[in-house]
C-alpha positions in Angstrom: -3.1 3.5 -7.8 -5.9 5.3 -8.3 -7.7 2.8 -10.3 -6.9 0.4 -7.8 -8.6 2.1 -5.1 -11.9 2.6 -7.1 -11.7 -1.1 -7.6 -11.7 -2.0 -3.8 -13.8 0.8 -3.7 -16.7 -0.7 -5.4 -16.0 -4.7 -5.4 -13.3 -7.0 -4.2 -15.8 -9.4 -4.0 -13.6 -11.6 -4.1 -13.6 -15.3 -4.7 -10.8 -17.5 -3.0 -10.2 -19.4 -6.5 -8.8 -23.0 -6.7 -4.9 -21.2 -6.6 -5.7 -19.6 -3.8 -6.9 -22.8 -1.8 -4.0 -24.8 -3.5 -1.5 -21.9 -1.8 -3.2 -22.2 1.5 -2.7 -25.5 1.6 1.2 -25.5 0.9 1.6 -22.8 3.2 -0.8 -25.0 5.9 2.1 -28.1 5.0 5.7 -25.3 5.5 4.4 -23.4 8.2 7.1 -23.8 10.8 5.7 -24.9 14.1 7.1 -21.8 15.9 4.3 -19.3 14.0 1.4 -20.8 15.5 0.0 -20.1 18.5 1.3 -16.3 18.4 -0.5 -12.8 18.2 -1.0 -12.6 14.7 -2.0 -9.3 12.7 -3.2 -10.0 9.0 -1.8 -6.7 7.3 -4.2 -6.2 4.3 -7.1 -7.7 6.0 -9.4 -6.6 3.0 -12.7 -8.2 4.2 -11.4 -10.7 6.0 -12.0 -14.1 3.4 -8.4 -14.8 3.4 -7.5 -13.7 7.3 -10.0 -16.9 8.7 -8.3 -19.0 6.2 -5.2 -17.7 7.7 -6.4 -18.4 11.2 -7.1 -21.9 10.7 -3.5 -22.4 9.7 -1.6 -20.0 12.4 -4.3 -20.9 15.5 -3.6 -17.1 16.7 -4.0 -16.5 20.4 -4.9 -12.8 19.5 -6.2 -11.8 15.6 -6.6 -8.3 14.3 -6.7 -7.0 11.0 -5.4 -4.0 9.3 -6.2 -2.3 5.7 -6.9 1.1 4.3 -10.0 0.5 3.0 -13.0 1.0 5.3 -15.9 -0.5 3.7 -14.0 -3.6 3.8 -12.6 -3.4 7.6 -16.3 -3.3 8.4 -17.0 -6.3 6.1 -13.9 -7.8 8.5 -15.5 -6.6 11.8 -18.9 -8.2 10.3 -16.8 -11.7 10.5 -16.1 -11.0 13.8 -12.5 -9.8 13.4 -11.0 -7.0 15.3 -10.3 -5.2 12.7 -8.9 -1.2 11.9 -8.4 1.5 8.9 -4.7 1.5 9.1 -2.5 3.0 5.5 0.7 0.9 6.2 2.6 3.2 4.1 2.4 5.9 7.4 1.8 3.7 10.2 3.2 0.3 10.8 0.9 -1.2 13.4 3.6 -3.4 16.2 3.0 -6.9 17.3 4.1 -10.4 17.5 3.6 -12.4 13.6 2.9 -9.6 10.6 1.2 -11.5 8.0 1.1 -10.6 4.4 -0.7 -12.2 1.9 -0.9 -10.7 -1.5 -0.7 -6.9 -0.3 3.6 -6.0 -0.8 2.2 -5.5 -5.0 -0.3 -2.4 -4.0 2.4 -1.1 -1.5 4.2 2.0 -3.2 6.9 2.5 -0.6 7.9 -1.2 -0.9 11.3 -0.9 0.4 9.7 1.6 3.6 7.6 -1.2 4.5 9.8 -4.1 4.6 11.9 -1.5 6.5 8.8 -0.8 9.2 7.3 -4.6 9.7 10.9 -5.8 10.3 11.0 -3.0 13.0 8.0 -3.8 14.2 7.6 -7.2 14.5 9.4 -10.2 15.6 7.6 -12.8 12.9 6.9 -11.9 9.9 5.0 -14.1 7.2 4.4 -12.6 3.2 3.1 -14.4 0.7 3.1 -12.7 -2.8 2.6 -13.1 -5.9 5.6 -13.6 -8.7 4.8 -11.3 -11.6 4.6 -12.8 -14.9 5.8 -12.1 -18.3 2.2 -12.3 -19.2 -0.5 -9.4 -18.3 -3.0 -10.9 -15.3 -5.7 -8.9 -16.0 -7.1 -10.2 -12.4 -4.3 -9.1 -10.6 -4.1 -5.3 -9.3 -1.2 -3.7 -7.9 2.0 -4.6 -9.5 3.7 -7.5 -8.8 7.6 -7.8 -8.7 9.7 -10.1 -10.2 11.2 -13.4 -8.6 14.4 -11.3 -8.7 13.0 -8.2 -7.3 11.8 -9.9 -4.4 14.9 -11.9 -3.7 16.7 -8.7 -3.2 14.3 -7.2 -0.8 14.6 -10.1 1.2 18.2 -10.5 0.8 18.7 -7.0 2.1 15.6 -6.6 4.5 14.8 -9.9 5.9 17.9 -11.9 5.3 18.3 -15.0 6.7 14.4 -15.5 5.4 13.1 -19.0 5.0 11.7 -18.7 1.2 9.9 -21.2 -0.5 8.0 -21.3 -3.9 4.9 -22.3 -5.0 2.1 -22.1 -7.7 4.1 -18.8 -9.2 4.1 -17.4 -5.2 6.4 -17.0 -2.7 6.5 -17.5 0.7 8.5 -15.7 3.0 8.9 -17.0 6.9 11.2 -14.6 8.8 12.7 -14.4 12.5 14.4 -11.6 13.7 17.3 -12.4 15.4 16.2 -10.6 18.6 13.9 -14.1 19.0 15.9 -17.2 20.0 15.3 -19.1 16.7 15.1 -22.7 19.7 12.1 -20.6 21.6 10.2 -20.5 17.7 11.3 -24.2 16.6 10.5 -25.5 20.3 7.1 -24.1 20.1 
């Protein structure tokens, strides 16, 4: 983890790379109707590349951005996102739509968080990456298995819509405190 945070640290300059684009564009084609148009908070903002991408797929009435990495909440801010130092592992910001992309692998607590954003929000969207039986040298964090993530959404966020894509998956949940016709009708 250390490592990790020297690396964000100093860089993530990060490129969106062809995958990345290909994956946005899926997720543009399964997004259920019912997550647009809502308050959306990108958790793991990072400098914001991937939360406008985001926006132009969710159309958010309200955006803000959360990660624990200053230097690159202020590179959020400086695209004009509201944007705060939050470490999700202590303090689950509340809202309406959590997104998640790519940020469950650099989470420690895993199992606390799916625990907290399913308490705390009524929407929740996560898109992460499979981990391979290869080594991705690009790829921080660690990244679970197919299986591994099944079972956290089995058992946190069950009833998930899950689909799979370019070795991702993409997780669309509702709580049942929502009426499921108020999110399709939307």
């Amino acid at each position: 983890m250390k490592i990790e945070r020297l690396a964000y640290l100093f860089g993530n300059r990060v490129v969106i790379g062809s995958h990345i684009k290909r994956q946005l564009e899926f997720l543009k084609a399964k997004a259920p109707p019912g997550f647009k148009y809502r308050q959306m908070d990108d958790l793991g903002c990072g400098d914001g590349k991937v939360t406008l991408l985001l926006k132009e797929i969710f159309l958010p009435t309200r955006l803000r951005g959360f990660d624990i990495h200053p230097h690159l909440v202020k590179r959020a801010r400086n695209r004009v996102i509201e944007a705060e130092v939050k470490d999700l592992e202590k303090d689950m910001p509340t809202g309406e739509l959590a997104v998640m992309w790519g940020v469950l692998h650099h989470i420690e607590d895993i199992e606390g968080c799916f625990r907290r954003i399913k308490e705390n929000y009524a929407l929740i969207f996560i898109r992460e990456p499979i981990k391979r039986s290869t080594i991705k040298w690009l790829e921080l964090g660690h990244p679970l298995s197919k299986g591994e993530l099944e079972y956290l959404v089995e058992k946190y966020l069950d009833g998930s819509q899950i689909f799979y894509y370019d070795n991702a998956i993409f997780i669309f949940y509702v709580s049942p405190k929502v009426s499921a016709k108020a999110v399709s009708a939307d």
